[in-house]
C-alpha positions as CSV (number, residue, x, y, z in Angstrom):
1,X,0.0,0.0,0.0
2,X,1.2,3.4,-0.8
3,X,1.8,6.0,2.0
4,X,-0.5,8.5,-0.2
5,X,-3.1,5.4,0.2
6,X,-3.0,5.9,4.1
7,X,-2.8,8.6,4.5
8,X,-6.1,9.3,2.7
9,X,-7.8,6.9,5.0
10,X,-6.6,7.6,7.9
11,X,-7.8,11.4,6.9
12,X,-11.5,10.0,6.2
13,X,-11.3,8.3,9.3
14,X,-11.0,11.6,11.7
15,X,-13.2,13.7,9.5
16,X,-16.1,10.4,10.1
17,X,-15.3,10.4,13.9
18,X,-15.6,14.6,14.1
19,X,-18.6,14.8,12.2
20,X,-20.3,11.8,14.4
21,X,-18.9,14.3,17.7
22,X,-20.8,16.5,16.4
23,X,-24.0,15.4,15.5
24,X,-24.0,13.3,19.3
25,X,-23.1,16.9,20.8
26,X,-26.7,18.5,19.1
27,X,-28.4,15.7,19.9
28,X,-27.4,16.3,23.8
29,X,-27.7,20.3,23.9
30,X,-31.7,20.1,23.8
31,X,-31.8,17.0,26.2
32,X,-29.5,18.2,28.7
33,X,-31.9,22.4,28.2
34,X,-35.0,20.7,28.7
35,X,-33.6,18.9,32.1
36,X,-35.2,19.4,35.2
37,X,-33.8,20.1,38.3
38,X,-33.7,17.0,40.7
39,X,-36.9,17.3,43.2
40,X,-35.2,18.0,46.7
41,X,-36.3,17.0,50.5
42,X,-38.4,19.7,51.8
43,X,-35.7,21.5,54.8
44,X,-32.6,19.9,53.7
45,X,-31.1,21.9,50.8
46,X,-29.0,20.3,48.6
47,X,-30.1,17.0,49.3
48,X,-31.1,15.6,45.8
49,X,-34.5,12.9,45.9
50,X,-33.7,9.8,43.6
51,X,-35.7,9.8,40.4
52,X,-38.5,7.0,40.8
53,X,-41.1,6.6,37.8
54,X,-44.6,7.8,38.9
55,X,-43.4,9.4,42.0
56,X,-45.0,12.8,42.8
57,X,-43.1,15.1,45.5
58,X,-45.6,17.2,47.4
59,X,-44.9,20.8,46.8
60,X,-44.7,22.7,51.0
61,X,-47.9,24.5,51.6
62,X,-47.7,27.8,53.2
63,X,-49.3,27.6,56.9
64,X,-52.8,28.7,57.2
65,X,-53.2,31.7,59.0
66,X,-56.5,32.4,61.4
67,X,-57.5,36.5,60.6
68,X,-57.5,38.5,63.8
69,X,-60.5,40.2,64.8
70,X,-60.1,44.0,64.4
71,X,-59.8,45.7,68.1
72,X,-63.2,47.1,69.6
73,X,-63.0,51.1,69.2
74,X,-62.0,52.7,72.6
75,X,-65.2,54.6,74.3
76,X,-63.8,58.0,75.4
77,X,-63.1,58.3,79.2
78,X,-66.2,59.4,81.1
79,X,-65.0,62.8,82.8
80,X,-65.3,63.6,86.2
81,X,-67.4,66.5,87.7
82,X,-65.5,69.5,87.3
83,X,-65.6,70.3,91.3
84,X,-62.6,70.7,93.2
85,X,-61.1,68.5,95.0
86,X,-58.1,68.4,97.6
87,X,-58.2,64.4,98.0
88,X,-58.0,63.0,94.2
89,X,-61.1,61.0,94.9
90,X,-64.5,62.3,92.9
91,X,-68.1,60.9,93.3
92,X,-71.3,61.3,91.4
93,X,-74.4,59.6,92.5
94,X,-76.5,60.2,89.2
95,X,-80.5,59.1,90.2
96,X,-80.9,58.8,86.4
97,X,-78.9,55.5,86.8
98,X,-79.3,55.0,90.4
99,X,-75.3,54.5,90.5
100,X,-72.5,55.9,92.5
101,X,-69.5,56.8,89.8
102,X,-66.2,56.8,92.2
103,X,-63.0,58.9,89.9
104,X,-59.5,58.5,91.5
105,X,-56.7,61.1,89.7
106,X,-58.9,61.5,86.9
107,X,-59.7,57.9,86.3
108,X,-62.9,55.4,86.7
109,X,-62.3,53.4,89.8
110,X,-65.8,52.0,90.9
111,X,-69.3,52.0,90.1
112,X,-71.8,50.8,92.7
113,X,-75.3,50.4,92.7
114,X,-77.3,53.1,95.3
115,X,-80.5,53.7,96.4
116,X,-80.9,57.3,98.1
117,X,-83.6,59.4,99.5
118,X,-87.5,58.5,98.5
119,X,-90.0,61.1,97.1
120,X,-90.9,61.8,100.9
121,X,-87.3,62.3,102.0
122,X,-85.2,63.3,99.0
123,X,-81.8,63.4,98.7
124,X,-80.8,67.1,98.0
125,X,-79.4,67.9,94.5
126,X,-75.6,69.6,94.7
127,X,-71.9,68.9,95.9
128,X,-71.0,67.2,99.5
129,X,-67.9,67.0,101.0
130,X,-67.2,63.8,103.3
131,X,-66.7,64.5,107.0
132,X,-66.2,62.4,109.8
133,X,-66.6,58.6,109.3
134,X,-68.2,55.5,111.8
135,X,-67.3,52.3,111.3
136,X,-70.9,51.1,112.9
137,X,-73.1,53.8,114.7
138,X,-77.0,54.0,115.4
139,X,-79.1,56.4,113.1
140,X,-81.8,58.0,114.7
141,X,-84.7,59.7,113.5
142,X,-85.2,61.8,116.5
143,X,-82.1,63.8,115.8
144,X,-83.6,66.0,112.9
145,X,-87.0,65.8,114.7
146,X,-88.9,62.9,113.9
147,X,-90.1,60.7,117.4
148,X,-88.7,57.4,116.7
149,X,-91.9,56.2,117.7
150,X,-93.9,58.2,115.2
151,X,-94.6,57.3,111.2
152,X,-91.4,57.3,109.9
153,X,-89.4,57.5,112.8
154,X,-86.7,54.9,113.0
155,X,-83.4,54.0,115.5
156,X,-81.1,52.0,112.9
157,X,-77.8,50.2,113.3
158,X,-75.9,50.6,110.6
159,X,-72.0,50.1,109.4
160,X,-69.3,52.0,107.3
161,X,-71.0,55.2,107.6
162,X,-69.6,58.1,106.1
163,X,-71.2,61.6,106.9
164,X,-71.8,63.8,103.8
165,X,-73.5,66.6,106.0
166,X,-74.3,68.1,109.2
167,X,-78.1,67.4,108.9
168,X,-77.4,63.9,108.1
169,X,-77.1,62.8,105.2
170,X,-74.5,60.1,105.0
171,X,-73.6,57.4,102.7
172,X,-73.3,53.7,104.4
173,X,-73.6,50.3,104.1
174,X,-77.5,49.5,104.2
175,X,-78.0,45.3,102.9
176,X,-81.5,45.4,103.8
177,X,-82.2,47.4,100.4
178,X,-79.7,45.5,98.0
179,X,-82.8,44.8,96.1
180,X,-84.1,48.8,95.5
181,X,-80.2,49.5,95.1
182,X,-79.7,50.2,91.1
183,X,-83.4,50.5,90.7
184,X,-85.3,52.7,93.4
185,X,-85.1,55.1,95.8
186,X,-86.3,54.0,99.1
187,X,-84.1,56.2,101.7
188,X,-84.4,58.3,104.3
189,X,-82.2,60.8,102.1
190,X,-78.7,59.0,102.9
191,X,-77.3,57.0,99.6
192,X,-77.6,53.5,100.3
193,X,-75.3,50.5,99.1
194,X,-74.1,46.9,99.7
195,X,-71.7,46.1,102.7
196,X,-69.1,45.8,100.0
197,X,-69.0,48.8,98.8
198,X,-69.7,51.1,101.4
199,X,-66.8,49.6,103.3
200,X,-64.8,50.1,100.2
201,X,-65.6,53.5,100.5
202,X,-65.4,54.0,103.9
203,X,-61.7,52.3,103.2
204,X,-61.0,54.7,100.2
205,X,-62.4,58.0,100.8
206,X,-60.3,60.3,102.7
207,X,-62.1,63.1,104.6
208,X,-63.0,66.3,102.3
209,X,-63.8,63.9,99.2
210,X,-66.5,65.4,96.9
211,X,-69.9,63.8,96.8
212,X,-72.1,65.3,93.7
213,X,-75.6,64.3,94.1
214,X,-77.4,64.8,90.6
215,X,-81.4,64.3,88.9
216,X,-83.2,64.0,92.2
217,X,-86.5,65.5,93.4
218,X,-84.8,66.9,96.3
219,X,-83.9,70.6,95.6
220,X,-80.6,71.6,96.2
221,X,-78.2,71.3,99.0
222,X,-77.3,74.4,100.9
223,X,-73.2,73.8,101.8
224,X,-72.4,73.5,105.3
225,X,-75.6,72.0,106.2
């Protein structure tokens, strides 16, 4: 064989085994585009899942969140009576509501149902200061007059009294009317609530504490009576 022979092959040779690179090498550039990524254990990155035929992996699911209910509007603070006061403390028995409203530095500290003076002995309308104050003591009728024998008279034992004025008018614990207390006004003019609260108050309220008595029958109070 000539060497020009061998040449010639072994030339046809490399330009056959170029030309088959080639066409394998198109062949693989769309396979190897259209490849998708290798599924992956939800938490572990990096961690490649072995390709099984017919096998699904769940796609992770964004937790369900519950919606919050929007916050209630805030009700505006209920102001005091504009009277002065030395102590902090502020009172209004309103008979619209039958309730005792008790402010401490400006702010709501305690509302108690009351019962105070009936349409024969009504509480006067107007501003009281608190005086002295009796754990227990005996109300009688027959100091402002009234025979404690007579209609209407009484001699009473009551507890946590707190005087409100010299003619007496006081507020104090009085259980036997828890049931008019909120509703009615069944009094001999003093404000009336439950042993609970009228020690809280006999507890609370210093001496010179505001009383305002509002939307009675009973006139108005003259101060330092």
């Amino acid at each position: 064989m000539s060497t020009s022979k061998f040449t010639r092959g072994s030339t046809a040779k490399r330009l056959l085994a170029a030309g088959l690179g080639v066409v394998v090498m198109a062949l693989a550039v769309p396979t190897a585009a259209s490849a998708q990524p290798s599924p992956t254990i939800p938490g572990l990155p990096g961690v490649p899942l072995p390709q099984i035929p017919g096998l699904t992996v769940p796609t992770p699911q964004a937790p369900e969140t519950t919606p919050q209910p929007a916050p209630e509007p805030v009700k505006p603070a209920e102001p005091a009576p504009p009277v002065k006061t030395d102590t902090g403390w502020v009172a209004l028995a309103d008979d619209a509501t039958h309730e005792l409203t008790v402010w401490h530095d400006g702010k709501i500290v305690r509302k108690m149902p009351i019962s105070m003076g009936s349409n024969e002995h009504p509480t006067p309308n107007g501003t009281y200061y608190t005086k002295e104050k009796y754990r227990d003591m005996y109300m009688d009728s027959s100091t402002y007059g009234v025979p404690i024998d007579s209609p209407g008279g009484y001699r009473t034992y009551v507890e946590y009294a707190i005087r409100m004025s010299w003619d007496g008018i006081f507020l104090h614990a009085a259980p036997w009317s828890l049931e008019q207390q909120g509703n009615t006004n069944v009094s001999h003019g003093c404000i009336n609530v439950s042993t609970e609260n009228g020690k809280w108050a006999y507890e609370n309220f210093p001496e010179g504490t505001p009383i305002v008595v509002q939307g009675t029958i009973g006139g108005e109070y003259i101060q330092g009576s």
